[in-house]
N, CA, C and O atoms as CSV, one atom per row, in Angstrom:
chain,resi,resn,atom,element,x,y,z
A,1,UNK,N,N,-12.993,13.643,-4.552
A,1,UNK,CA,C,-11.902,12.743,-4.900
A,1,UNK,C,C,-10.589,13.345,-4.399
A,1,UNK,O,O,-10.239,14.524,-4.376
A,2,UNK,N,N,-9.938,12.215,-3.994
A,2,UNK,CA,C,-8.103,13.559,-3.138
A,2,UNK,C,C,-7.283,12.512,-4.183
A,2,UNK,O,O,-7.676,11.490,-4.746
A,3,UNK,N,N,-5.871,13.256,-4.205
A,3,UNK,CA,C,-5.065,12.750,-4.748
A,3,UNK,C,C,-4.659,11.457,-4.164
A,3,UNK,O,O,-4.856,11.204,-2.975
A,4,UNK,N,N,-3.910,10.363,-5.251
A,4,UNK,CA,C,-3.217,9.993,-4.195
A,4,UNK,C,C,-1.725,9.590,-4.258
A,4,UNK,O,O,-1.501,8.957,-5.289
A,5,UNK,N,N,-0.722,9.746,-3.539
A,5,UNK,CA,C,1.078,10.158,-3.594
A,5,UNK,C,C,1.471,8.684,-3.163
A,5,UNK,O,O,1.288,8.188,-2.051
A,6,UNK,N,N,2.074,8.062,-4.320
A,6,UNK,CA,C,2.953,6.859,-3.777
A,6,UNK,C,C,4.148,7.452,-2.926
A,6,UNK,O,O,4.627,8.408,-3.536
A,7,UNK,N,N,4.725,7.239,-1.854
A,7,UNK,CA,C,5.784,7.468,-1.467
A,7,UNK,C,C,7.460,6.682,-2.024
A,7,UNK,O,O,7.526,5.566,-2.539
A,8,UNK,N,N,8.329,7.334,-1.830
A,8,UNK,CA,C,9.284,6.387,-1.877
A,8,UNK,C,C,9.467,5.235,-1.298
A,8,UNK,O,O,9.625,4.206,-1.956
A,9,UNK,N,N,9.469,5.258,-0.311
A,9,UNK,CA,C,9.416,3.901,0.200
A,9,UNK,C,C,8.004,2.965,-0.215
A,9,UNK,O,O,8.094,1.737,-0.233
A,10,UNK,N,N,6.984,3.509,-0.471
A,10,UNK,CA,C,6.326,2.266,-1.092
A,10,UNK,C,C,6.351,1.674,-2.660
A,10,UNK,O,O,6.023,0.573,-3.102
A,11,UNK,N,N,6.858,2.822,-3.285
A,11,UNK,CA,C,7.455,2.646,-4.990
A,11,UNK,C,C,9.150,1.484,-4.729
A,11,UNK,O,O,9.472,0.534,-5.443
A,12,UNK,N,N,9.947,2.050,-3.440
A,12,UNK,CA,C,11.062,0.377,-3.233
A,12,UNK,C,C,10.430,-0.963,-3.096
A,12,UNK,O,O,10.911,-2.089,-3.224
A,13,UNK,N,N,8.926,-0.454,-2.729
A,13,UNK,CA,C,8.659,-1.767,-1.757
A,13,UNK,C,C,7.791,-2.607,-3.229
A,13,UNK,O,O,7.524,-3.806,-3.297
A,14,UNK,N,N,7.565,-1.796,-4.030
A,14,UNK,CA,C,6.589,-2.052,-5.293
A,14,UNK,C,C,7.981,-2.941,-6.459
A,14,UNK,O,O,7.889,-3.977,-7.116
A,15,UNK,N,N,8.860,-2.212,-6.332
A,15,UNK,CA,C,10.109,-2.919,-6.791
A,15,UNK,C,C,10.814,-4.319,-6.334
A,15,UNK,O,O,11.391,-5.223,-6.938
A,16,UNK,N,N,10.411,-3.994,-4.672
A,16,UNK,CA,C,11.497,-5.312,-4.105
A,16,UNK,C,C,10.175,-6.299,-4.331
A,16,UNK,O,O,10.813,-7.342,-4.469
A,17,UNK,N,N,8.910,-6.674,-4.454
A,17,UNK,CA,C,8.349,-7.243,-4.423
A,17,UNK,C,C,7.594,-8.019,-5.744
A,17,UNK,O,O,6.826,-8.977,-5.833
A,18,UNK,N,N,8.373,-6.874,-6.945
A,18,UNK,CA,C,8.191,-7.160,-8.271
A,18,UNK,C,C,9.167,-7.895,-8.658
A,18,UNK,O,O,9.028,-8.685,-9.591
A,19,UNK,N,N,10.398,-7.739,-7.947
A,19,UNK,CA,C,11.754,-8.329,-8.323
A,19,UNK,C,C,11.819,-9.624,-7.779
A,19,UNK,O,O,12.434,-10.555,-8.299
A,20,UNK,N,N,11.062,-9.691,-6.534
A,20,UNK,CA,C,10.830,-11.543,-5.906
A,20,UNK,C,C,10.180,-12.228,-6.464
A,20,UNK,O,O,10.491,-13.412,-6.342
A,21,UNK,N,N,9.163,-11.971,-7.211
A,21,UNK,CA,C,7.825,-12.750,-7.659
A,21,UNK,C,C,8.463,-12.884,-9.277
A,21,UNK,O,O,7.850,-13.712,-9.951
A,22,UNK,N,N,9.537,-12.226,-9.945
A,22,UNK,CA,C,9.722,-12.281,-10.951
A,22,UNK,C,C,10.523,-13.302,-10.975
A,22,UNK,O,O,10.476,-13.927,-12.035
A,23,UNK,N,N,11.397,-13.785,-10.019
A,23,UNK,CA,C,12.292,-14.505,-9.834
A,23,UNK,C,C,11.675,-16.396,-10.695
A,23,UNK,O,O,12.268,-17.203,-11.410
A,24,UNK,N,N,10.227,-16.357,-10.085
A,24,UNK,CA,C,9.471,-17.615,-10.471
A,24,UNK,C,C,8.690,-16.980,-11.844
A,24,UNK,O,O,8.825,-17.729,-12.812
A,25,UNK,N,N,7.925,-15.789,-12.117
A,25,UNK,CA,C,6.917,-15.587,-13.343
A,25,UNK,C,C,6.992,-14.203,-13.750
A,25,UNK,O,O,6.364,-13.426,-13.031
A,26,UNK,N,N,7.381,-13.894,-14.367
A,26,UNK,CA,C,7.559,-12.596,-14.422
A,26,UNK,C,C,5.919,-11.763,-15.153
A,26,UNK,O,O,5.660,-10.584,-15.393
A,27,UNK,N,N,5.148,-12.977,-15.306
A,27,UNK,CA,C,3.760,-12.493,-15.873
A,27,UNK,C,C,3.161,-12.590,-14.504
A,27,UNK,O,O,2.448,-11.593,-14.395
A,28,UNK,N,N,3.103,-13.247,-13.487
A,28,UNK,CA,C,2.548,-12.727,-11.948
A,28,UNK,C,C,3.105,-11.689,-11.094
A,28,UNK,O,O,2.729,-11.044,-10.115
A,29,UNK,N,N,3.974,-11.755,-11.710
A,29,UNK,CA,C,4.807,-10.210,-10.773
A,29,UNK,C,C,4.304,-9.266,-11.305
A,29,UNK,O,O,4.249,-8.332,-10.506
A,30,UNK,N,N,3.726,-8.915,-12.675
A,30,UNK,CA,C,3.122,-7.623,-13.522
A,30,UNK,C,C,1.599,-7.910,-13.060
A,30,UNK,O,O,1.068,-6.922,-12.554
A,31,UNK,N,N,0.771,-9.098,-13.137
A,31,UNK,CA,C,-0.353,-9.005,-12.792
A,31,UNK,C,C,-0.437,-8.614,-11.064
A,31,UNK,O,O,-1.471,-8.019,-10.759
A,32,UNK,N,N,0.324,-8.828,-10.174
A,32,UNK,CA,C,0.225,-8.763,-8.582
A,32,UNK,C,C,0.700,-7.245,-8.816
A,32,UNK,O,O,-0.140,-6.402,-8.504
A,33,UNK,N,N,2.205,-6.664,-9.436
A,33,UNK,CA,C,1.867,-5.597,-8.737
A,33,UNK,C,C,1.000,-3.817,-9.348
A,33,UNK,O,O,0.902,-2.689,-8.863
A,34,UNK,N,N,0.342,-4.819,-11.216
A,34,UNK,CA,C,-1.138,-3.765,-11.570
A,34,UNK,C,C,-2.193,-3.952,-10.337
A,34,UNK,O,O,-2.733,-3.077,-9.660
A,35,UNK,N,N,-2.349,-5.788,-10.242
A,35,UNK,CA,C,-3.781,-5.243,-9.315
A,35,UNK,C,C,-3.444,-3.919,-7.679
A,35,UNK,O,O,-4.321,-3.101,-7.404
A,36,UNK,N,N,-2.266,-3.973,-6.940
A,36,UNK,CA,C,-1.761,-3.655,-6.114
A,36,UNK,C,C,-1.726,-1.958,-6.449
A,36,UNK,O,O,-2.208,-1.282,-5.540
A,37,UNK,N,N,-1.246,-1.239,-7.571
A,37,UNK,CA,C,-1.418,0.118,-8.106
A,37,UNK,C,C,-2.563,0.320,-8.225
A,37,UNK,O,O,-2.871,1.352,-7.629
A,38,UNK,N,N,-3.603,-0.279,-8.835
A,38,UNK,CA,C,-5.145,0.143,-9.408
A,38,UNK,C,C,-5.787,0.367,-8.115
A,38,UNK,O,O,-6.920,0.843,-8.047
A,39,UNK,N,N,-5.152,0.064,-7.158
A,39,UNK,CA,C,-6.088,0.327,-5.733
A,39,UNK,C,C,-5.961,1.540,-5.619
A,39,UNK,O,O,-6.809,2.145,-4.962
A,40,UNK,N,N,-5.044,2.136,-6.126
A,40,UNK,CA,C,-5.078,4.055,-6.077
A,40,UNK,C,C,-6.226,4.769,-6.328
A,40,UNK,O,O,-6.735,5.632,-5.613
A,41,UNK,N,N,-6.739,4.197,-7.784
A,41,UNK,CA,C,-8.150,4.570,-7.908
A,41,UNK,C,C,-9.197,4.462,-6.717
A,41,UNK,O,O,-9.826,5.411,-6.248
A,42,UNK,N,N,-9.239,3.703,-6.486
A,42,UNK,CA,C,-10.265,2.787,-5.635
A,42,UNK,C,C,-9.765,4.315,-3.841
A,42,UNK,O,O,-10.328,5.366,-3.536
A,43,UNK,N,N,-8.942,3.824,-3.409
A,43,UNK,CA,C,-8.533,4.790,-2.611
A,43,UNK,C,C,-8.842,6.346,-2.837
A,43,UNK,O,O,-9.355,6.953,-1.897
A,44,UNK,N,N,-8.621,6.882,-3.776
A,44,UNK,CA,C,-9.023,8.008,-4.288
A,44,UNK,C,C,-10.511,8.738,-4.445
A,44,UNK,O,O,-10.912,9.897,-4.338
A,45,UNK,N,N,-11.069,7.557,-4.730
A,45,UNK,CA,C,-12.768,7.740,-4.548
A,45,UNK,C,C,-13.378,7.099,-3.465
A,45,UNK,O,O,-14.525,6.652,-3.439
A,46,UNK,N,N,-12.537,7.080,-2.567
A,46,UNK,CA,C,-13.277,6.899,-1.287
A,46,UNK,C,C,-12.166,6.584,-0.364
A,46,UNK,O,O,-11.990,5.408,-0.046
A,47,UNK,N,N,-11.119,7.857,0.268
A,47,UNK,CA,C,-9.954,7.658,1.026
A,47,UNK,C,C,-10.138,6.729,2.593
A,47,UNK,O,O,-9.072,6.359,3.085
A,48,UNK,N,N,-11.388,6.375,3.330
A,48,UNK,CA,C,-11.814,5.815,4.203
A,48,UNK,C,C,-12.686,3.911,4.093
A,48,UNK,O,O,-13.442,3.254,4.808
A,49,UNK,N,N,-11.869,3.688,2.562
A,49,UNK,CA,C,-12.243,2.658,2.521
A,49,UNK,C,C,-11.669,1.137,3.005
A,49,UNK,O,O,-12.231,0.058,2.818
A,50,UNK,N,N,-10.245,1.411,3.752
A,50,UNK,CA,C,-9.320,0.834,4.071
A,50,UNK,C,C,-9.598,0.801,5.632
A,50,UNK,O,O,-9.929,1.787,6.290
A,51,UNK,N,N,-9.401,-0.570,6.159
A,51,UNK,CA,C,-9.530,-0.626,7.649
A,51,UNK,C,C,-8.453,0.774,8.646
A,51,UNK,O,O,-7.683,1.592,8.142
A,52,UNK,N,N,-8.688,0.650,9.653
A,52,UNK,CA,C,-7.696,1.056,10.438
A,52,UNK,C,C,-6.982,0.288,10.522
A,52,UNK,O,O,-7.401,-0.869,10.549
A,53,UNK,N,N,-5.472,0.555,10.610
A,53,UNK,CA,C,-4.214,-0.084,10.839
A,53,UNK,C,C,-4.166,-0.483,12.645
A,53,UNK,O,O,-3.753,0.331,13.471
A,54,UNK,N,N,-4.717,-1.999,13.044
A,54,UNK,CA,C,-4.495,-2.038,14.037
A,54,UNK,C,C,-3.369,-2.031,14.844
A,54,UNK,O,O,-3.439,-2.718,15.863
A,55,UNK,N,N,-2.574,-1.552,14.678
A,55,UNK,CA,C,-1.019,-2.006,15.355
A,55,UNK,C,C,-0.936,0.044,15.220
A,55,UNK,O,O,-0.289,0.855,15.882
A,56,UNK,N,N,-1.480,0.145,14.577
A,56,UNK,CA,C,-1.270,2.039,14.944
A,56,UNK,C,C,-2.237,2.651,15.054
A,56,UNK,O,O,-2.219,3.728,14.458
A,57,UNK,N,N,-3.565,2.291,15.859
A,57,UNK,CA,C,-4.750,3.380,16.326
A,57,UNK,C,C,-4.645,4.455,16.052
A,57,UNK,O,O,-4.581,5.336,16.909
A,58,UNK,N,N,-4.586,4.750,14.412
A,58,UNK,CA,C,-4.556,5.866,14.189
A,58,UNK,C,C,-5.869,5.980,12.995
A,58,UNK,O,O,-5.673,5.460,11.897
A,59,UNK,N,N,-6.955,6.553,13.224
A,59,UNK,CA,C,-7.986,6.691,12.225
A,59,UNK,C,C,-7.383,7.132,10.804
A,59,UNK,O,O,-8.008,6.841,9.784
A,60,UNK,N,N,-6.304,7.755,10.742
A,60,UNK,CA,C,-5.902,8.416,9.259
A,60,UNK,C,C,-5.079,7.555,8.959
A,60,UNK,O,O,-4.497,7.838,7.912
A,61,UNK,N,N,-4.794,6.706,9.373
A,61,UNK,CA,C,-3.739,5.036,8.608
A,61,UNK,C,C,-4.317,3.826,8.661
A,61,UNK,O,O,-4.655,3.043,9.549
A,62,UNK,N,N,-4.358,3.884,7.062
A,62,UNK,CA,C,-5.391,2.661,7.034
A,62,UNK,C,C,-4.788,1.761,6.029
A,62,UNK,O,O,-3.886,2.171,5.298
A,63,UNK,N,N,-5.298,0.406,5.949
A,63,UNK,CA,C,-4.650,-0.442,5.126
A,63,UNK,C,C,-6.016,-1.308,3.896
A,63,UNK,O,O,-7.093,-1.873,4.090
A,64,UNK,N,N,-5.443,-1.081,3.054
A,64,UNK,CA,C,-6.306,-2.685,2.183
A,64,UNK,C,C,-5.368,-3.739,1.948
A,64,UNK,O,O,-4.199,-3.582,1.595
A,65,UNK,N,N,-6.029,-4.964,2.194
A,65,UNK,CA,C,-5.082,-6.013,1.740
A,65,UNK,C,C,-5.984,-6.969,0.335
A,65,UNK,O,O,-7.166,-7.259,0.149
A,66,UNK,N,N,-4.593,-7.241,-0.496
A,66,UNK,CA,C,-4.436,-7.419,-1.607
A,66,UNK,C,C,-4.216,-8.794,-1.748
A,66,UNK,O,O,-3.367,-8.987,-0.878
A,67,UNK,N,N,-4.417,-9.810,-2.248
A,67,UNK,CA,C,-3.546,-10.894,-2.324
A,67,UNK,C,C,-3.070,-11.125,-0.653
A,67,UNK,O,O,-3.857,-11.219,0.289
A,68,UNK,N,N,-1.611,-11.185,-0.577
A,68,UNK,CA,C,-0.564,-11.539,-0.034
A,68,UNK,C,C,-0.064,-10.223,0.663
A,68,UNK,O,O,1.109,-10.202,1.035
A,69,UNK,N,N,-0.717,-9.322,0.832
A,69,UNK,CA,C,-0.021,-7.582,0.557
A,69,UNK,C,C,-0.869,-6.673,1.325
A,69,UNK,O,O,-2.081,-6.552,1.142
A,70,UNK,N,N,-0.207,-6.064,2.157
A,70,UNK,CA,C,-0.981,-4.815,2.956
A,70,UNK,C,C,-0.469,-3.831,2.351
A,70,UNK,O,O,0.742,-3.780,2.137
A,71,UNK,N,N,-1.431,-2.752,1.922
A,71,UNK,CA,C,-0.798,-1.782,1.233
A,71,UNK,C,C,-1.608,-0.987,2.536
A,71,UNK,O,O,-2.782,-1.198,2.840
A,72,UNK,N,N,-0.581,0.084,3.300
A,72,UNK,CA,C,-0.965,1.046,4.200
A,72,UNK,C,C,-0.347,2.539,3.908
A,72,UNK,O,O,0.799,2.888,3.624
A,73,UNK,N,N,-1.300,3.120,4.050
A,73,UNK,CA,C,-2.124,4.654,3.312
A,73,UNK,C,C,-2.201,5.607,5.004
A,73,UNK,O,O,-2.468,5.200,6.135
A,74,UNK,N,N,-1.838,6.970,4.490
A,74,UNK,CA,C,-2.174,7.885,5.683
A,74,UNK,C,C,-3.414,9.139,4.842
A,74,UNK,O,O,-3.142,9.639,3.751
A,75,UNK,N,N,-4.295,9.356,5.353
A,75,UNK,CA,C,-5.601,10.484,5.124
A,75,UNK,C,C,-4.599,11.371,5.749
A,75,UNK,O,O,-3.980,11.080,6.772
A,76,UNK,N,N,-4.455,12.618,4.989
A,76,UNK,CA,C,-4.012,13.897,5.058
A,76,UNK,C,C,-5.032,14.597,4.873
A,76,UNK,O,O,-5.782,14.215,3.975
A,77,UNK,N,N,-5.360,15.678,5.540
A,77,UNK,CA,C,-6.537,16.810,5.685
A,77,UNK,C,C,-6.223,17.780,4.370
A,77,UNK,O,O,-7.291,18.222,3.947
A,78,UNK,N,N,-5.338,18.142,3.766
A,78,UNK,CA,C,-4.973,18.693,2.647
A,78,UNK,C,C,-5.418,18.032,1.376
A,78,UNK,O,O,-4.699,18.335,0.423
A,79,UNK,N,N,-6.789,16.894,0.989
A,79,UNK,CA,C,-6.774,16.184,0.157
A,79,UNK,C,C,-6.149,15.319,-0.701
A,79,UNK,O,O,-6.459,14.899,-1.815
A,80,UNK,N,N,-5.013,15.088,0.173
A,80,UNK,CA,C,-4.135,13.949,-0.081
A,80,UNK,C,C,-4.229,12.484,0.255
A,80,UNK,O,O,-4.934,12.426,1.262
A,81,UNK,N,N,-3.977,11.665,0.013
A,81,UNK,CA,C,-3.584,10.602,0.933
A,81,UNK,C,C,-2.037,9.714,-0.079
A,81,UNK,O,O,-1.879,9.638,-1.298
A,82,UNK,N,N,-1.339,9.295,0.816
A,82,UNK,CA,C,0.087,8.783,0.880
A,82,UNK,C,C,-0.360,7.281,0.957
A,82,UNK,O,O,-1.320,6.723,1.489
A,83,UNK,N,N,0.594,6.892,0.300
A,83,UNK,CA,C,0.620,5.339,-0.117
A,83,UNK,C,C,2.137,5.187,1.018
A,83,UNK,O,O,3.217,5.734,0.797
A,84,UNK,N,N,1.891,4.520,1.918
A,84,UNK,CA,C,3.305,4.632,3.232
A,84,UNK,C,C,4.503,3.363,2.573
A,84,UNK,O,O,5.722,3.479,2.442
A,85,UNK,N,N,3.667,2.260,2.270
A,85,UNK,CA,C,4.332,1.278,2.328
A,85,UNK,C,C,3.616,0.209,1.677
A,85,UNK,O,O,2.434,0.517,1.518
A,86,UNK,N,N,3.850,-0.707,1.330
A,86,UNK,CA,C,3.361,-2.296,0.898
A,86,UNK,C,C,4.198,-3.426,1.522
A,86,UNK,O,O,5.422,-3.321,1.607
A,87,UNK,N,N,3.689,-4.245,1.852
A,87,UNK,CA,C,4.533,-5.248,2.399
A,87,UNK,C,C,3.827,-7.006,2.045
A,87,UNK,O,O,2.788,-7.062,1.387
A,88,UNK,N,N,4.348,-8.040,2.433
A,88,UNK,CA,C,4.154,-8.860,2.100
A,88,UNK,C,C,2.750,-9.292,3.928
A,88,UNK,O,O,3.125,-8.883,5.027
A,89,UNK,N,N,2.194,-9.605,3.880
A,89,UNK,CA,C,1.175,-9.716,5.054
A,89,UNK,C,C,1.623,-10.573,6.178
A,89,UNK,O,O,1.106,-10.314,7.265
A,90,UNK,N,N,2.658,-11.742,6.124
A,90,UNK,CA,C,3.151,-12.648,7.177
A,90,UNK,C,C,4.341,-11.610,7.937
A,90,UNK,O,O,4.735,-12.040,9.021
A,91,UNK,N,N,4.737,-10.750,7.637
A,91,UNK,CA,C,5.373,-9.555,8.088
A,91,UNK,C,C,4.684,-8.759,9.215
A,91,UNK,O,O,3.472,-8.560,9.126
A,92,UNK,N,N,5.534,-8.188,10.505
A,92,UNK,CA,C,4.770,-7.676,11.325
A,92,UNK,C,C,4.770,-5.791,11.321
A,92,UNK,O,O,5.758,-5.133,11.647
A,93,UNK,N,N,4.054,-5.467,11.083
A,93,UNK,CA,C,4.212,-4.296,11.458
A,93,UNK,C,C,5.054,-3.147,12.419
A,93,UNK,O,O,4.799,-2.964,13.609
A,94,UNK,N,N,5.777,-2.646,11.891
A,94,UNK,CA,C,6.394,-1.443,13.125
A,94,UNK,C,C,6.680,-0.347,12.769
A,94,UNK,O,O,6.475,0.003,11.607
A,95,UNK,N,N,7.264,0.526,13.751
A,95,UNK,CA,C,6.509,1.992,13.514
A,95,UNK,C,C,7.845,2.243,12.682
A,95,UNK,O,O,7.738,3.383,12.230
A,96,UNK,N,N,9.037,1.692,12.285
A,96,UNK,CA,C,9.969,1.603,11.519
A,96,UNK,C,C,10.051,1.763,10.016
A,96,UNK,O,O,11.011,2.107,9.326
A,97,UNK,N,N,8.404,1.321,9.556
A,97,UNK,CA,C,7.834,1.037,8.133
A,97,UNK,C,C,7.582,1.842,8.048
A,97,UNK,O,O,8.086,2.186,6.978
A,98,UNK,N,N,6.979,2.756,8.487
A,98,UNK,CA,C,6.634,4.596,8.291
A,98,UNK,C,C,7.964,5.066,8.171
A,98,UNK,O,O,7.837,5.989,7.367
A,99,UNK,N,N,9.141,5.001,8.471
A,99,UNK,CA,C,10.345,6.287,8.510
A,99,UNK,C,C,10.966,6.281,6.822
A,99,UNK,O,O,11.844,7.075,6.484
């Protein structure tokens, strides 16, 4: 089992996306963004369960999608893995979302 490290930028992105959805229900914004955290578990007991991130051919960045939501993860050799980012899925990827 490896740890696994929300980053800052995906704990803003867990906020800006709790704060939109609250705008209409504030009981779907708590259910979207528990199911969206509990994937930590899930990640944790099996860090290679997430596709490769096609837009970054990189075997150690991988994504699950959620709902509406790519949550993308980097495998660190130190038994880690990093939670990079979350985003809404009609959104395009760039190497900008990592910095």
């Amino acid at each position: 089992m490896v740890k696994v490290v929300w980053t800052d930028r995906a704990l803003r992105d867990l906020k800006e996306i709790s704060d939109f959805i609250s705008n209409d229900s504030f009981h779907y914004a708590g259910l979207t963004i528990t199911k969206i955290v509990n994937l930590d578990i899930v990640i944790a007991k099996n860090p290679k369960i997430g596709r490769i991130v096609p837009e970054m051919y990189d075997k150690n960045i991988r994504e699950i999608i959620k709902g509406n939501y790519r949550i993308i993860y980097q495998i660190r050799k130190n038994s880690f893995v990093y939670i990079l980012t979350v985003f809404h899925s009609y959104r395009l990827l760039t190497k900008e979302d990592f910095k």
